[in-house]
C-alpha positions, -999 to 999 in steps of 0.1 A, spaced: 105 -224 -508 137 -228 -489 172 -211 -492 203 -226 -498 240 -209 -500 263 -232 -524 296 -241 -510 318 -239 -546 324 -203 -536 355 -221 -511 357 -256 -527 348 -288 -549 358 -307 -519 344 -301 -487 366 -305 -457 363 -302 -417 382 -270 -423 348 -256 -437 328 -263 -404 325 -227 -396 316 -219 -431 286 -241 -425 280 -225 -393 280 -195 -404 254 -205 -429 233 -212 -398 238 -179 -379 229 -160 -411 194 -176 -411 200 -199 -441 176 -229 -445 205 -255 -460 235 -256 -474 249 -270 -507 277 -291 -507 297 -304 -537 299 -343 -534 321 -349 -569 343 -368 -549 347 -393 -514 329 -420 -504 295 -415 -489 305 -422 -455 329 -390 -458 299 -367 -460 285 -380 -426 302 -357 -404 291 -328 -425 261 -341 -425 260 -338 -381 275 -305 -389 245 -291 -412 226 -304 -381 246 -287 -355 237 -254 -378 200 -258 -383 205 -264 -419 195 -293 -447 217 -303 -471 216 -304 -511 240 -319 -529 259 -313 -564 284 -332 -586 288 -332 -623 302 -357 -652 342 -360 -665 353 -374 -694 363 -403 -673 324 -404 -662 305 -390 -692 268 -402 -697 270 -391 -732 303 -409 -744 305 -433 -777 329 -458 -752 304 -481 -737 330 -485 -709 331 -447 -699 292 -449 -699 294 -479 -676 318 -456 -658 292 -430 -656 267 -450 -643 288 -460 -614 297 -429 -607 264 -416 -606 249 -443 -589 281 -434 -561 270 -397 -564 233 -407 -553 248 -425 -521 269 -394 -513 235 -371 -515 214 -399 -496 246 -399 -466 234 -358 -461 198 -366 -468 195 -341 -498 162 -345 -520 184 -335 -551 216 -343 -571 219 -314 -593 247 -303 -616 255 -309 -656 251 -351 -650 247 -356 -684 282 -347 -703 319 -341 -693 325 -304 -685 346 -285 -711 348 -311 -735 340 -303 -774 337 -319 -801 336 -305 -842 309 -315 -850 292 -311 -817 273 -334 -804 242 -351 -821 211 -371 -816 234 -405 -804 248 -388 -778 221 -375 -761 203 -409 -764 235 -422 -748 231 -397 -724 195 -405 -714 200 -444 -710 221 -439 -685 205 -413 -670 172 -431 -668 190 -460 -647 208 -434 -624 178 -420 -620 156 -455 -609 186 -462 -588 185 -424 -573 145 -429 -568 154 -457 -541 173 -432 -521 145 -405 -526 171 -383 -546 160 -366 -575 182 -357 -600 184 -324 -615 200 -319 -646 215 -281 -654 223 -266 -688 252 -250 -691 263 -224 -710 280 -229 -744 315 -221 -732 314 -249 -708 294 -276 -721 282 -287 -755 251 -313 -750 227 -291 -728 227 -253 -733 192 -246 -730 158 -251 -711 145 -268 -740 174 -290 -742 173 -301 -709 137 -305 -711 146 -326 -744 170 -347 -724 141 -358 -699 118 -360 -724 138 -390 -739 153 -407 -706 118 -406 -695 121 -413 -660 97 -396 -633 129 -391 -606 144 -366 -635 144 -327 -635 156 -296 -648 180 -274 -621 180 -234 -636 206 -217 -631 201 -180 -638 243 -175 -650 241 -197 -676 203 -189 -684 213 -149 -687 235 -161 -714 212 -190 -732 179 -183 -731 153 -155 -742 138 -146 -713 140 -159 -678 104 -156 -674 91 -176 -706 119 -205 -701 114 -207 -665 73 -213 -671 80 -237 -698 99 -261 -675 76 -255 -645 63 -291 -648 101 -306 -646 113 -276 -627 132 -294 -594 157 -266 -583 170 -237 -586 203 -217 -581 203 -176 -583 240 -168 -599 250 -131 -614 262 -125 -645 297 -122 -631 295 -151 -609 299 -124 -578 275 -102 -552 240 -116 -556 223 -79 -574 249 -63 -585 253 -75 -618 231 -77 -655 209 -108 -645 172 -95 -650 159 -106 -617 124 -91 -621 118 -115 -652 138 -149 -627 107 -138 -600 79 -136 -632 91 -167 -639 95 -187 -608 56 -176 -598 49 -188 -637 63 -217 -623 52 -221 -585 82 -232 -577 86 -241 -540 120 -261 -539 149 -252 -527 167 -218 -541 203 -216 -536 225 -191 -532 258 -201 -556 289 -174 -562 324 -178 -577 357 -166 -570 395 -172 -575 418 -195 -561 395 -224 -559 413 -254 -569 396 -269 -598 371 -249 -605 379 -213 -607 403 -218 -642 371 -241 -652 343 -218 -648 367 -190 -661 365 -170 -631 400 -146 -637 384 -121 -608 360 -118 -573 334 -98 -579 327 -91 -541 344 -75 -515 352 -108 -492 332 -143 -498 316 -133 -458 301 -105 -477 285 -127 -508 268 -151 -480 257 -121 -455 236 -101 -484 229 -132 -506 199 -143 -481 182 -109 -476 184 -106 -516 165 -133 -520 142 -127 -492 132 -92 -507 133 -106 -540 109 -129 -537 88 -121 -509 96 -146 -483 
């Protein structure tokens, strides 16, 4: 397996101002570093791509869907849209040579619906997931599809519902990405949902319960390692913390407060965490 630190924790779009981030990524002993690549075209990502290099990291790469871009929408124009956009996503990913797209791909973040979303949607989702995904399999990018918990997304809350979602798009280049935030608040047990996906498991992001300090919050990380060995996982395992003041995303992930001391401190104890944790 190979460690990752997730770069939301200072943006959703990455900027030259964040080379020393990345470097500092390096000096810490990191393997890779994920960048978000929502937005810009994939020649943008080139030079952060050199800069990963300069660090003696890899890249992964995440994005997710708006309602401008939703997989899952009734308009056949948005779900053109989405397509496109996906398809744009891919080439961003392929431009830092990251395996993986990973993120919620499937629906538009903090959207809902009364009724919630049914069986159309989700088939709505797949079809256009299954021709990102053949399109992604030419770039040798996998996508990774997360749930999300039910205060941010409707479609895809669980394990099983993500596992539902490939089942139906029923492409080979399609996963499942776990998140342990959103999992601590979905599912039963990390262990029994992480060994039920182990056959579509394609990555992995360690997250506390309160977004903040890797081990320092209610996330049962005894159960995440029963789990991941359920599993044998041995993808990538990123690193991925919030905090305030990010443009975006902090009012979207309802993040009202840092959970850490400085976001230097989240990065230097996040990899010996997850060294200790898991044995590596």
């Amino acid at each position: 397996m190979r460690f990752g630190f997730n770069l939301l924790l200072w943006t959703v779009f990455v900027e030259p101002r964040h080379a020393a981030v990345i470097a500092r990524l390096g000096e810490l002993g990191f393997d890779g570093v994920e960048l978000p690549v929502g937005m810009g075209e994939p020649r943008y990502y080139e030079q952060f791509k050199r800069m990963a290099d300069d660090a003696g990291l890899a890249c992964t790469a995440c994005a997710l869907a708006t309602p401008e871009t939703d997989p899952s929408s009734p308009e056949a124009s948005v779900r053109r849209a989405a397509l496109d956009h996906l398809r744009s996503r891919v080439d961003c990913a392929q431009a830092l040579a990251s395996p993986v797209l990973v993120g919620p791909l499937y629906a538009a973040h903090k959207q809902f619906s009364d009724p919630p979303p049914g069986e159309d949607r989700l088939k709505w989702a797949a079809e256009v997931l299954a021709q990102a995904s053949e399109y992604a399999a030419q770039a040798d990018v996998t996508l990774c599809l997360e749930p999300l918990n039910r205060f941010e997304i409707q479609l895809v809350n669980t394990i099983d519902e993500a596992l539902r979602l490939v089942e139906v798009a029923d492409h080979p280049n399609l996963a499942v990405h776990y998140d342990t935030h959103h999992a601590h608040i979905e599912e039963d047990s990390h262990a029994t949902s992480l060994a039920r996906c182990a056959e579509r498991l394609g990555h992995v992001q360690l997250s506390e319960s309160h977004r903040g300090t890797l081990g320092t919050g209610q996330v049962n990380w005894a159960a995440v390692v029963e789990g991941l060995r359920a599993a044998s996982f041995d993808g990538w395992i990123v690193a991925e913390s919030f905090g305030t003041g990010v443009e975006h995303l902090s009012a979207a992930a309802c993040v009202h407060r840092n959970c850490f001391e400085s976001r230097d401190e989240v990065m230097s104890r996040a990899l010996p965490f997850m060294r200790e944790l898991l044995g590596a």
